[in-house]
N, C-alpha and C positions, 0 to 999 in steps of 0.2 A: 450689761450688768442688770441684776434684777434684785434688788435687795428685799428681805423679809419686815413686812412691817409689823405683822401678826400670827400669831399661831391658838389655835383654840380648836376645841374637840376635834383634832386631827386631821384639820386646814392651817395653810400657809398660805397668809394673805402677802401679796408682793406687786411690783410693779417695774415694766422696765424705763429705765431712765432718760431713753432717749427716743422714747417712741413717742405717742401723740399727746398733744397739750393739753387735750380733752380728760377733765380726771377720771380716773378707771382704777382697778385693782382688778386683778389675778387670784384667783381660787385654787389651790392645789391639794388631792388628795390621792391616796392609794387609789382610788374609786374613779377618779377622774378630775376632770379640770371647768374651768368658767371664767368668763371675765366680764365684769359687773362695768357699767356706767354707774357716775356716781354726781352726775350735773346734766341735763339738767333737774334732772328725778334720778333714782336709784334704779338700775334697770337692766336687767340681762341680755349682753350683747353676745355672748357665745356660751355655749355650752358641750364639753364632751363627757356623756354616759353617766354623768350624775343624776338621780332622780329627782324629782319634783320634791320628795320630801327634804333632802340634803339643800337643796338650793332655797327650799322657806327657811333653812336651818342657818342658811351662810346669809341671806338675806337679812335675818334677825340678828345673826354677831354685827354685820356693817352696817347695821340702822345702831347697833348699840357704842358703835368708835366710827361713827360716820366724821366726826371732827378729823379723829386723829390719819383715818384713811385719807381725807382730804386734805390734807396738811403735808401728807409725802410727797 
């Protein structure tokens, strides 16, 4: 299961439920995907074919609901 916690300029922030304890979120786009650490720093653990600019873009939406992503 991977529920959506957010959507914004055409990312879908999500995570799945039963995977590591360690908090993270999921990046989803036509363009490609990512999955952010979000403890102990904010911090990109993966990346597929998004560019450097889209990933400062998805960096700054989860610096700006960093509570609320850490709270799924």
């Amino acid at each position: 299961m991977s529920p959506t916690i957010h959507r914004e300029a055409g990312y879908r922030f999500f995570f799945f439920s039963r995977e590591e304890s360690r908090p993270h979120v999921y990046v989803y786009s036509t363009d490609g995907e990512s999955k952010f650490w979000l403890e102990p720093k904010l911090e990109l653990a993966k990346n597929y074919r998004l560019t450097k600019i889209q990933l400062k873009e998805i960096e700054r939406i989860i610096e700006g609901h960093y509570d609320e992503f850490k709270a799924a």
